[in-house]
N, C-alpha and C positions, 0 to 999 in steps of 0.2 A: 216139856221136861224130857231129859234123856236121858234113854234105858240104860241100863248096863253093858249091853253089847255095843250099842252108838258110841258110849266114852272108851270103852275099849278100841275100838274104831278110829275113834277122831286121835287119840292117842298114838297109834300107829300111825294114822299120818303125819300128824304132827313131826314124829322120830324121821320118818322118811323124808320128808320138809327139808327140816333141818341135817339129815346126813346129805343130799342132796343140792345144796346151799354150797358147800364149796367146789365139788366138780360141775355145775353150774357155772359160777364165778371165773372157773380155770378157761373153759373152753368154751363159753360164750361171752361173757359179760367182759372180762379182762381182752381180752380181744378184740371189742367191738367199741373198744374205749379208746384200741391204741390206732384204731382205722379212722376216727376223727379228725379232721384237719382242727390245726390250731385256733380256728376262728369260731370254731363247732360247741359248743359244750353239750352233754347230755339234753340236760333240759330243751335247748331250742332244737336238737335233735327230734326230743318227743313233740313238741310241737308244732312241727312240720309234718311229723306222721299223722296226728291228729287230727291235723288241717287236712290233709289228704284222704283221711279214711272221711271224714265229715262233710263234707263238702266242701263247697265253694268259699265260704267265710263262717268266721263263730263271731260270737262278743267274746269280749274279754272276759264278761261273768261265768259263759260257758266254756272257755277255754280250759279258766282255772277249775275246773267243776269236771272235765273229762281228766287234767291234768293231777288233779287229787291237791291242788296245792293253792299257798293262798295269792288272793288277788298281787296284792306288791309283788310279791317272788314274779308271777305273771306277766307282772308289769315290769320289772327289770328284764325278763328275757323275750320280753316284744320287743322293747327298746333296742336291743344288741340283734333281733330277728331282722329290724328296721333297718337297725345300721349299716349290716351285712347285704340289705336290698336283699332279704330272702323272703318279706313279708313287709306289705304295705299297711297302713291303718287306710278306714277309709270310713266316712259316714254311710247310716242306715240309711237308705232314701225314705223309710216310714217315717224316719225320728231322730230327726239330728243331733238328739243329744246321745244317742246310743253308737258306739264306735264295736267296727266289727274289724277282725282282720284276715287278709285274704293274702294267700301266696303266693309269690310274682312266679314270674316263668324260670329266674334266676333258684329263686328257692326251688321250685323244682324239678330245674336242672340240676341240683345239687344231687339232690335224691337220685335221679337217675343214674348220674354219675359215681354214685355211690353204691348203687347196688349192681353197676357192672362192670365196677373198677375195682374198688376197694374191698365189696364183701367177697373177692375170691375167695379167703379164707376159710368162711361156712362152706362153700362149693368145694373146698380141698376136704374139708372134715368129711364132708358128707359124702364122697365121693370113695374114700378110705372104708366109711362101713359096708359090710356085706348088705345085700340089698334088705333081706328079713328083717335086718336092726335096721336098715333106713325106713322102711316102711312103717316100723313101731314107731320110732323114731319121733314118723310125719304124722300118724294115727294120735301118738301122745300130747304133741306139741298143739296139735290140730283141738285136741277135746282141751288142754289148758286155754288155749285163747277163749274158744269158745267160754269156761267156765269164769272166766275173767269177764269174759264182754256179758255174762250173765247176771253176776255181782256187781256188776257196774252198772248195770241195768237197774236191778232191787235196789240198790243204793240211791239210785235219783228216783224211783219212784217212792220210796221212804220219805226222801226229803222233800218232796214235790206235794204229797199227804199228809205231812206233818205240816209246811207251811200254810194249805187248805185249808186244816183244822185249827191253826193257830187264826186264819182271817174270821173262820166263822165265829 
């Protein structure tokens, strides 16, 4: 249960969230929409990054399960990840009914070429602020990933525990 001070707490952040949400939007997210080649969409964006931070290959079950989204959606942007020859399917050698997918050297080359072509942008931003706001900056952006990659953490072992307790 939460105290008094904690909902005051979570409240204020809340407000910060959300007043933060559109100069967010301005000067990262609208920008990094319009650095996409036409062939790109967000999604197979995230899923190349994915594939990258993850290793060598996922399944499709774990794709959709880092991706937050469901399997079909998945499965239409592996499809178009294929097409683009940015990402191959391939069987499990354990178990050939389980399909994993692994990104060719095409996919990422893309990436590459991406973050030392096109992401000049952040490099121009970043480059504009005085060093102390860049430092907070990278200090801030640094502890969000981390609290993301933290909650994404609790969240599969949530569900990793509940499905245990559903076999027993």
């Amino acid at each position: 249960m939460q105290k008094r001070g904690d909902s005051m707490k979570t409240a204020e952040l809340q407000e910060l969230l959300l007043s933060t949400m559109p100069q967010w939007h301005y000067w990262i997210d609208k920008p990094f929409k319009t650095l996409l080649d036409d062939s790109m969409s967000l999604g197979m964006y995230y899923c190349i990054q994915i594939l990258i931070e993850h290793g060598d290959s996922l399944t499709m079950s774990e794709l959709a399960r880092f991706t937050h989204s469901p399997k079909q959606q998945i499965t239409k942007t592996v499809d178009r990840l294929t097409e683009c020859n940015f990402a191959e399917r391939i069987s499990d050698p354990s178990d050939r009914r389980i399909v994993r997918l692994k990104l060719t050297q095409q996919g990422k080359d893309y990436v590459s070429h991406f973050l030392t072509e096109k992401a000049g942008y952040y490099q121009n931003l970043f480059d504009e602020m005085p060093s102390e706001e860049r430092e907070a900056f990278y200090q801030a952006l640094r502890t969000l990933h981390e609290c993301f990659c933290n909650m994404h953490k609790r969240k599969l072992d949530t569900n990793k525990s509940s499905k245990n307790q559903t076999k027993s």
